[in-house]
C-alpha positions, 0 to 999 in steps of 0.5 A: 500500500502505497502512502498516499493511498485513500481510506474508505471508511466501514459499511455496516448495511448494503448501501444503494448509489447512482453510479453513472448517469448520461443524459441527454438534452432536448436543445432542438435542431440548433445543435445539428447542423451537421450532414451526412456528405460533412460539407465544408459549410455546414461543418464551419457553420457549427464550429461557429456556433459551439465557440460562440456558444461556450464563449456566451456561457463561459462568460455568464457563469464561470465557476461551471467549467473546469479550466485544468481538465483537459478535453479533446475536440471531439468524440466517437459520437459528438463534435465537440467536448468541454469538461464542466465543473466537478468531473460532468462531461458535456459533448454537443452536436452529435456526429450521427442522425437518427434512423426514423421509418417512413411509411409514405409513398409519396415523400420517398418519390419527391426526396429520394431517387430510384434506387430507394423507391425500389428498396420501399416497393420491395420492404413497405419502407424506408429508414432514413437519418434525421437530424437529432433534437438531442444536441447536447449530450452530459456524463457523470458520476453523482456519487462523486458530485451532484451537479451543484459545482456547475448548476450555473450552466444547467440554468443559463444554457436552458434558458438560452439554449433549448426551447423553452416550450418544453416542458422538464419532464421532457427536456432530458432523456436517460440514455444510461443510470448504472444503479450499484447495491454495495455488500459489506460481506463476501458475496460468492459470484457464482451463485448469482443467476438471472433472467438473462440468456447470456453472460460471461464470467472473467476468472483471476487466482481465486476462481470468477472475479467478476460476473456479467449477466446479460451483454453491452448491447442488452438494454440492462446487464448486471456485473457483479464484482469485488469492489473492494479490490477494483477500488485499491487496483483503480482509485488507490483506495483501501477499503477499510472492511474486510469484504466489499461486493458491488451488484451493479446494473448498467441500465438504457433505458431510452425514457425522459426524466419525467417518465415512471421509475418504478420498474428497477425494483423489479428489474433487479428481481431478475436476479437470483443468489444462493450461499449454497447450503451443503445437504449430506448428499454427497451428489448434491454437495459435489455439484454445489461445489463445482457451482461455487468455482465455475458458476451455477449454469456452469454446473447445471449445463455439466449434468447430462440428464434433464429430469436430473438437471430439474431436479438439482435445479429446483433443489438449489432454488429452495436454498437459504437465501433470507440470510442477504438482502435482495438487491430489488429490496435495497432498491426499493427502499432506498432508490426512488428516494435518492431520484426524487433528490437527484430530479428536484435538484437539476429541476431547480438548477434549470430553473423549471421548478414551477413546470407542472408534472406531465407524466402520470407517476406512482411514487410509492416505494415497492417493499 
């Protein structure tokens, strides 16, 4: 351990955080000026408007960038990135358009040629690339800040630079939240299962040291990991415990800020963990084994026979599993609390907090 390494004090009970949040912000067609060819023009012409546009805001609140950072000129995905103030990335005018179908006949006749007439002829339609009203694109971590170091910007750039016709609850779309339920006890990967179809597992010396359930392109995927070793390997921080384990879900769900959130509890119900009791049946208690070191599905694709795979299948179902609290319990105790808290404050940041609620929602929290 190196001296200037972090100390991360004890947690006595699973501890539920937001741990990545991108959103983004419905400025209009301001923002997009690019086009399929890359004209000379149009390329200047949004380079003009981004300048002028941090330069306006830079001006009216300073404090919300961060000066020391520094940022490339643009990304996989957006022309040009700036860093604001406490760690948000913030990446305007998006390379890409957005695919939308058309249906109608007469619109490919008088905008398209020949040749894609025929591809809708032959398909019933056509897919063609608009420009996104998402101009303006915001990452960060709220676990490490909460927006309050650049709430300057967030009421400027709204103000001047989104249409103010919209209402709040449709200004922000949610293209990512990862949610993480933080265990201080030592949790076995191998024992976890889910819905999912697919997953993969990476092994280090002591067997699977992180688990994934689902893949990047799913709309949720879980991992499961020693958070207590990724925050010494990656941040030069000790937790002080003995034990630390994250289950964590990387979630795109595609839906604005306003819409319901209820439905994360029930996604983290997908999930299921077993200690993994032995039971004096030595069968049994050798492929519970071969399940702590290689992964449940592992064990249960091993046994050849079906009805016997059902039965071992149902056996390991009805193991002790009260001794840990379920992920979807801590999330549905403590989550919609913590997106209130998280909504209200970038409401009032953007100085929307008299827009009436447009989005029918049950805040009840699910027990």
């Amino acid at each position: 351990m190196n001296d200037d390494t972090i100390q991360m004090s004890v947690i006595t009970e699973p501890v539920l955080s937001m741990d990545k949040i991108t959103l983004l912000i419905n400025t209009g067609p301001q923002f997009s000026f690019s086009n399929p060819c890359g004209a000379d023009f149009s390329t200047r012409k949004l380079d003009y408007f981004v300048e002028n546009m941090v330069r306006d805001c830079k001006r009216h609140c300073p404090d919300s960038f961060d000066y020391s950072s520094p940022f490339s000129d643009e990304t996989e995905l957006y022309h040009h990135h700036f860093r604001l103030a406490g760690g948000v990335d913030l990446q305007l005018a998006p390379k890409f358009g957005v695919k939308h179908r058309v249906y109608d006949p007469e619109y490919i006749k008088a905008f398209y040629g020949s040749e894609e007439y025929k591809f809708f002829e032959d398909e019933g339609y056509f897919d063609e690339l608009v420009e996104s009203d998402y101009g303006a694109r915001l990452e960060w971590n709220p676990a490490k800040d909460d927006l309050s170091s650049c709430a300057g910007f967030f009421g400027y750039f709204v103000a001047n630079y989104c249409n103010p016709e919209i209402n709040f609850d449709e200004l922000f779309k949610i293209s990512r939240l990862d949610i993480a339920v933080d265990y201080p006890e030592l949790l076995n990967p191998c024992l976890f299962s889910s819905t999912a179809r697919r997953g993969n597992q990476h092994f280090g010396p002591a067997g699977i040291e992180t688990l994934y359930l689902g893949t990047r392109r799913s709309t949720f995927q879980f991992r499961i990991y020693d958070k207590k070793a990724e925050l010494l390997r990656e941040h030069n921080t000790e937790y002080c415990g003995s034990c630390l384990w994250r289950v964590e879900l990387e979630s795109r769900p595609g839906i604005n800020i306003g819409e319901d959130m209820n439905f994360y509890s029930d996604v983290f119900a997908r999930l299921k963990y077993f200690y993994g009791k032995m039971t004096g049946d030595y069968k049994y208690d050798w492929f519970l084994n071969f399940a702590k070191q290689y992964g449940i599905q592992s064990a249960l694709k091993s046994i050849p026979n079906v009805n016997t795979r059902k039965s071992y299948a149902s056996m390991f179902e009805n193991l002790d599993f009260y001794s840990l609290k379920h992920p979807c319990k801590i999330v549905g105790w403590q989550f919609l609390k913590l997106w209130r808290e998280f909504y209200d404050k970038l409401k009032a940041y953007c100085d929307r907090e008299n827009d009436p609620f447009i989005y029918p929602r049950n805040l009840k929290e699910t027990i």
